[in-house]
Structure formats: structure tokens, C-alpha cells
C-alpha positions as protocol buffer text, in pm:
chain_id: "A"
residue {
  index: 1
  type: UNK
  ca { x: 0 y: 0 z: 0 }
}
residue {
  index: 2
  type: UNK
  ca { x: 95 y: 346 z: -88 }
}
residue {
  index: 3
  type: UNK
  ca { x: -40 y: 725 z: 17 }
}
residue {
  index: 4
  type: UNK
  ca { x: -1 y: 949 z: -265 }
}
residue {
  index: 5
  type: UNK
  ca { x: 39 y: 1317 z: -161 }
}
residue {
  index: 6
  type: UNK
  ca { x: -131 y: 1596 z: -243 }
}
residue {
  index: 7
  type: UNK
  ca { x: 73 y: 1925 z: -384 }
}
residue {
  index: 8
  type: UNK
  ca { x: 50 y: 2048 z: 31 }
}
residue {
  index: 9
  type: UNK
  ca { x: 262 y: 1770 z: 163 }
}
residue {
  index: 10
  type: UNK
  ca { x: 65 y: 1768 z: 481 }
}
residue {
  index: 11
  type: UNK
  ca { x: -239 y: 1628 z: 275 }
}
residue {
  index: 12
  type: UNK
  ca { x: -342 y: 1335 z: 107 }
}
residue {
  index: 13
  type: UNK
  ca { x: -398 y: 1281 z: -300 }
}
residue {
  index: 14
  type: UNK
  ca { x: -511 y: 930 z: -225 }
}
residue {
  index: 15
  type: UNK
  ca { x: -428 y: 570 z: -196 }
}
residue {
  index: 16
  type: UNK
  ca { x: -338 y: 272 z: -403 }
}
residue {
  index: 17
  type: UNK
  ca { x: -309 y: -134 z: -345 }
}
residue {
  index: 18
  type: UNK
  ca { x: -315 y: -483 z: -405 }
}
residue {
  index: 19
  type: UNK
  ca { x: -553 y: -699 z: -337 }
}
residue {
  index: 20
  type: UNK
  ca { x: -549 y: -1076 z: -291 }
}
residue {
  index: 21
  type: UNK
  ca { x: -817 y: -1140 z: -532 }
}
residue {
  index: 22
  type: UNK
  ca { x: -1027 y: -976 z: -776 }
}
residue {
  index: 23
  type: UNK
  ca { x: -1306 y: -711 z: -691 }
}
residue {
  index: 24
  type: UNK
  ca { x: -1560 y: -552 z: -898 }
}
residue {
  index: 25
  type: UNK
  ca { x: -1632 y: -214 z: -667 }
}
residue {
  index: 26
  type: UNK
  ca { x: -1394 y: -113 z: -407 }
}
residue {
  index: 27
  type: UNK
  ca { x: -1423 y: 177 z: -158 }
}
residue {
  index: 28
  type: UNK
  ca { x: -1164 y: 275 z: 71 }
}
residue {
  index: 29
  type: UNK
  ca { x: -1209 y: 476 z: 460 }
}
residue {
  index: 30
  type: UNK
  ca { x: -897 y: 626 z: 607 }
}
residue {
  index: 31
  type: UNK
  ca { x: -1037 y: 803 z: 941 }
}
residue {
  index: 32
  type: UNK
  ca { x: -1238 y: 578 z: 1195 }
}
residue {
  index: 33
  type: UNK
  ca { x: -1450 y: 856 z: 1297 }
}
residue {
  index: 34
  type: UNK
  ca { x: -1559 y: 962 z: 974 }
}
residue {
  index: 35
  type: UNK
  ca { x: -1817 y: 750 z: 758 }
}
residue {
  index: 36
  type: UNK
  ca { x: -1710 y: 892 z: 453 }
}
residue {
  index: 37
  type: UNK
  ca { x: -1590 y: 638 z: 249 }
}
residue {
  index: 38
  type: UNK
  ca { x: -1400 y: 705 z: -151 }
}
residue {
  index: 39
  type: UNK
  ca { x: -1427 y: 503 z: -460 }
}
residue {
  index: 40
  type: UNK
  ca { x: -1133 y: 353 z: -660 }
}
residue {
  index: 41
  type: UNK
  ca { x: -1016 y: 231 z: -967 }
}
residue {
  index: 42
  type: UNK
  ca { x: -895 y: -67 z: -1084 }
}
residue {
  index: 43
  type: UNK
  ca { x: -601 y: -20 z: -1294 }
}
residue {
  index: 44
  type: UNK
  ca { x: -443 y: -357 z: -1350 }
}
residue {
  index: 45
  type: UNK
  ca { x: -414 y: -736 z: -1215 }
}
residue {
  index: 46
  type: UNK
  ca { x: -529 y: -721 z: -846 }
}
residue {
  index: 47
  type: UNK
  ca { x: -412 y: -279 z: -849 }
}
residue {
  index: 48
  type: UNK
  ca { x: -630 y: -23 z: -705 }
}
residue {
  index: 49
  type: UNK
  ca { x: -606 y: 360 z: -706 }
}
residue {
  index: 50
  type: UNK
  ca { x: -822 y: 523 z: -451 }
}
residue {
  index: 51
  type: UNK
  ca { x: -864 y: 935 z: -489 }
}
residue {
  index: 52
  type: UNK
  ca { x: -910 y: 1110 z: -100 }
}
residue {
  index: 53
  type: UNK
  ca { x: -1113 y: 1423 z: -62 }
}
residue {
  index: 54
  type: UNK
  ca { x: -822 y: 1696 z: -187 }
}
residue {
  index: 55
  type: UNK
  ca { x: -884 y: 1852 z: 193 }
}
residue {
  index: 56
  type: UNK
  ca { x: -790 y: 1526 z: 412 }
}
residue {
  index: 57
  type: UNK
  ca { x: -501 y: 1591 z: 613 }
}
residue {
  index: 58
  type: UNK
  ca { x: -240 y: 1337 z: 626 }
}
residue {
  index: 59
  type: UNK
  ca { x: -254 y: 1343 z: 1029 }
}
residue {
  index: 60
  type: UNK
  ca { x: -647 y: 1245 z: 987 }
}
residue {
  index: 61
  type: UNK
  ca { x: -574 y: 906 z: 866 }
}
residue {
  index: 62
  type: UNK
  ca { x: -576 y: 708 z: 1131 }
}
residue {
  index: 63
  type: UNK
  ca { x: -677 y: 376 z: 975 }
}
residue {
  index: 64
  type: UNK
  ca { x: -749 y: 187 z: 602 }
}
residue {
  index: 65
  type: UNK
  ca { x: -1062 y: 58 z: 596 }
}
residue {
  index: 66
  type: UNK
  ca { x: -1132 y: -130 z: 244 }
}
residue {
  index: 67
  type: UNK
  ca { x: -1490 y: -256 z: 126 }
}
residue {
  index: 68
  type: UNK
  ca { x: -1506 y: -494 z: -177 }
}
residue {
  index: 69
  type: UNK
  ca { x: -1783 y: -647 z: -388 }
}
residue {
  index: 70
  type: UNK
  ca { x: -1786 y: -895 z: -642 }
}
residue {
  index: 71
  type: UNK
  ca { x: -1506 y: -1062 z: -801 }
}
């Protein structure tokens, strides 16, 4: 897993991953007191690319939470 930064270093562009199997719909969490979940992309193989809200701070991401379905 990797955090990709935004331009401001102190926030968050997104995230990107492996899975162990295939998906057809993934959505990613990175703050445990905040619902709010983001949608990602499937870019190759088992890869995923994840875009955050532009305004999440790096020191707000306190956890990954990742939802599949399908596959």
C-alpha cells in the first residue's frame, strides 16, 4: 500500500493497493470517525487507485478501511 500526496505535503492525493483477489467495486475509509468512504479504480491485475477528498489531512488518517464487492 501506498499514500499518494497531495501538492501540500501535509495532505493526502489518495491511496493505491493490491488486493489478494479480484473485486468488482472497491471503496476505501482512512479516518475511523468519519463515515465517509471514496471510490477507486482498478487499474491492473489485483491494483487499485483510490482518490481522497483533496482537503484530508495526512494526520487524519488514522486507519485503512477497504470494502469490496464482487469478483
Amino acid at each position: 500500500m501506498h499514500y499518494l500526496s497531495a501538492n501540500d505535503p501535509s495532505k493526502l492525493a489518495g491511496v493505491e493497493f493490491d488486493l489478494n483477489g479480484p473485486a468488482d467495486a472497491v471503496k476505501v475509509s482512512l479516518n475511523s470517525s468519519n463515515s465517509m468512504f471514496f471510490d477507486c479504480v482498478h487499474t491492473a491485475g489485483y491494483h487499485w487507485v483510490c482518490s481522497i477528498d483533496p482537503s484530508m489531512k495526512v494526520s487524519e488518517a488514522n486507519e485503512l478501511r477497504v470494502i469490496t464487492t464482487g469478483g
